[in-house]
C-alpha positions as CSV (number, residue, x, y, z in Angstrom):
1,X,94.1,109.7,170.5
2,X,93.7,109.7,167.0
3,X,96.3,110.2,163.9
4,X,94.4,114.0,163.1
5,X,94.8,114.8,167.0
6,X,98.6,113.8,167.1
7,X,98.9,115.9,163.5
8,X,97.5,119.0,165.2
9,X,99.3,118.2,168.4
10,X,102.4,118.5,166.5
11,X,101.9,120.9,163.8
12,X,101.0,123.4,166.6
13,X,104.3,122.6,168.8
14,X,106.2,123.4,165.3
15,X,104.4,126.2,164.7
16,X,105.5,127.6,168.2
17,X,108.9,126.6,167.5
18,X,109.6,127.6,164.2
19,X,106.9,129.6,162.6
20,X,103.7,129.0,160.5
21,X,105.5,129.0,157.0
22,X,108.1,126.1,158.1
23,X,105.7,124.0,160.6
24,X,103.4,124.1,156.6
25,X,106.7,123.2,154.5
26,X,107.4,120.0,157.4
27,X,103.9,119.2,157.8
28,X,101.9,119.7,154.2
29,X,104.5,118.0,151.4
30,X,107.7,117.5,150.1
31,X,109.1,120.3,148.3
32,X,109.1,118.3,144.7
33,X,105.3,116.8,145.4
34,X,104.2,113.3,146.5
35,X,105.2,112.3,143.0
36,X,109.0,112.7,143.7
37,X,109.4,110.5,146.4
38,X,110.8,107.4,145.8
39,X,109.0,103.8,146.7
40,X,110.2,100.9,147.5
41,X,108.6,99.7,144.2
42,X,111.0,102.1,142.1
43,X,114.0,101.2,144.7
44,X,113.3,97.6,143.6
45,X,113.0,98.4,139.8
46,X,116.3,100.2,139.9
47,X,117.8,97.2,141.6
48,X,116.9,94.6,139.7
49,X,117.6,96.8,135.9
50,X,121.1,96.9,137.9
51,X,121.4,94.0,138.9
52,X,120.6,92.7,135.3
53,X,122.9,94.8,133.8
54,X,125.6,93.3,136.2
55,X,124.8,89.9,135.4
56,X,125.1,90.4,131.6
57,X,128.1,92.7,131.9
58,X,130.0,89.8,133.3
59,X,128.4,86.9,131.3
60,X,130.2,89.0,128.4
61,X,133.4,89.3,130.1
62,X,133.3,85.5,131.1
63,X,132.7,84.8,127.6
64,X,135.3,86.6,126.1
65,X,137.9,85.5,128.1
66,X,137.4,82.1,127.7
67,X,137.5,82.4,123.6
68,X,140.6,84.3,124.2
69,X,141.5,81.8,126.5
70,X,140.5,79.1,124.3
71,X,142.4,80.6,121.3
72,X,145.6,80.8,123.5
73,X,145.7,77.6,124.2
74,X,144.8,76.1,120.9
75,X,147.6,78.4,119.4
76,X,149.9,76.7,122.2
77,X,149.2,73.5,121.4
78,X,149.4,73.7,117.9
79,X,153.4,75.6,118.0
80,X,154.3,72.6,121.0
81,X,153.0,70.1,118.1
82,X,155.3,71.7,115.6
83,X,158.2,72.3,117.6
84,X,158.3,68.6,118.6
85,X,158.0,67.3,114.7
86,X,161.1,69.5,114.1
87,X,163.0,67.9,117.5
């Protein structure tokens, strides 16, 4: 049996079960064209712009917590330094 046979097979079991008009809307396309649906192609796309975005996101994060980090510590230092001259 070929692909055409099964499509006839089964748009003439929906047309018996639920009309002409929807077995044509369930068989023919998707409401918004071929051109709406999404393909693995753009699913992949999408993923890896997120997935970038992610990655520099917290590259930034990492980076400014360490200078803050780095600042805190250098400010620590520097007030343990004094304090101990005084003592």
């Amino acid at each position: 049996m070929t692909t055409e046979d099964v499509r006839v097979r089964l748009r003439a079991k929906l047309e018996s079960t639920f009309g002409a008009e929807e077995a044509s809307m369930l068989m023919d396309r998707p409401p918004g064209g071929w051109n709406d649906l999404v393909t693995n192609q753009m699913l992949d796309a999408k993923l890896d712009a997120l997935r970038f975005d992610l990655v520099a996101t917290l590259e930034r994060g990492f980076r400014a917590q360490t200078w803050r980090l780095t600042t805190a510590l250098l400010a620590t230092v520097t007030l343990m330094s004094i304090i101990l001259r005084v003592v």
